[in-house]
N, C-alpha and C positions, 0 to 999 in steps of 0.2 A: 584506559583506552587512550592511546596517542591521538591528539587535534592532527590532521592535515588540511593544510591551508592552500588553498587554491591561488597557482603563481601567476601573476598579471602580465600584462603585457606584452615585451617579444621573449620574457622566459614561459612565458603561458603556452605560446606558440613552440618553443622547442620540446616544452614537458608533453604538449600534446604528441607531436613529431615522434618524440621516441615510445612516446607507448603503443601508438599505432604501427610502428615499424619495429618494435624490440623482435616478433617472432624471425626477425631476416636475421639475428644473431647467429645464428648457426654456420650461414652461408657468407654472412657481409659481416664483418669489422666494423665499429663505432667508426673509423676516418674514412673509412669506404662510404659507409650512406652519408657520412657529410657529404663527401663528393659528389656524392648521386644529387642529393637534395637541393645542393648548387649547381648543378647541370641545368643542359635546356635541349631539348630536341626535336629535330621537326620532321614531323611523319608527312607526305604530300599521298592522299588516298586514303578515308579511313573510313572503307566498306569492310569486308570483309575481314582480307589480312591486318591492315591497317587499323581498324579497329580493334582486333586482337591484340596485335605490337601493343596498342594504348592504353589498354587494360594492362598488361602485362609491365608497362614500365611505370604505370602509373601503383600497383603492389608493392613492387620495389621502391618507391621512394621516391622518383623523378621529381626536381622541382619545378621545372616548368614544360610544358610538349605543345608546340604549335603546331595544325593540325591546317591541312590545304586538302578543299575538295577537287579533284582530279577536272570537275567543269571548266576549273578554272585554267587550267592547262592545257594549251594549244598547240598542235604542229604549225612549223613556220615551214 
């Protein structure tokens, strides 16, 4: 039986990265979700659709998604 040893620190973080994201193999290329993973996006509304988008980019691999509640957004 092969030891696997559990990897530390930011290689700990990318071994986790691709196991939770390997099933997008299909559809994403390995330089595709790196680029996802280094992306950032900002949803402004995250009722309904918004919240959907969120879920949906955050499956994919998104690395980072700032999110604005619509209260905050005013007509001048």
């Amino acid at each position: 039986m092969q030891k696997i040893e559990k990897p530390s620190g930011d290689n700990r973080a990318d071994t986790l990265y691709k196991e939770i994201f390997f099933r997008n193999g299909g559809l994403i290329n390995e330089t595709e979700q790196n680029i996802l993973r280094r992306s950032s996006v900002a949803i402004a509304g995250v009722g309904g659709v918004g919240g959907l988008l969120a879920e949906r980019l955050i499956r994919i691999g998104i690395g980072r998604i700032k999110n604005n509640r619509s209260r905050y957004f005013r007509e001048k």
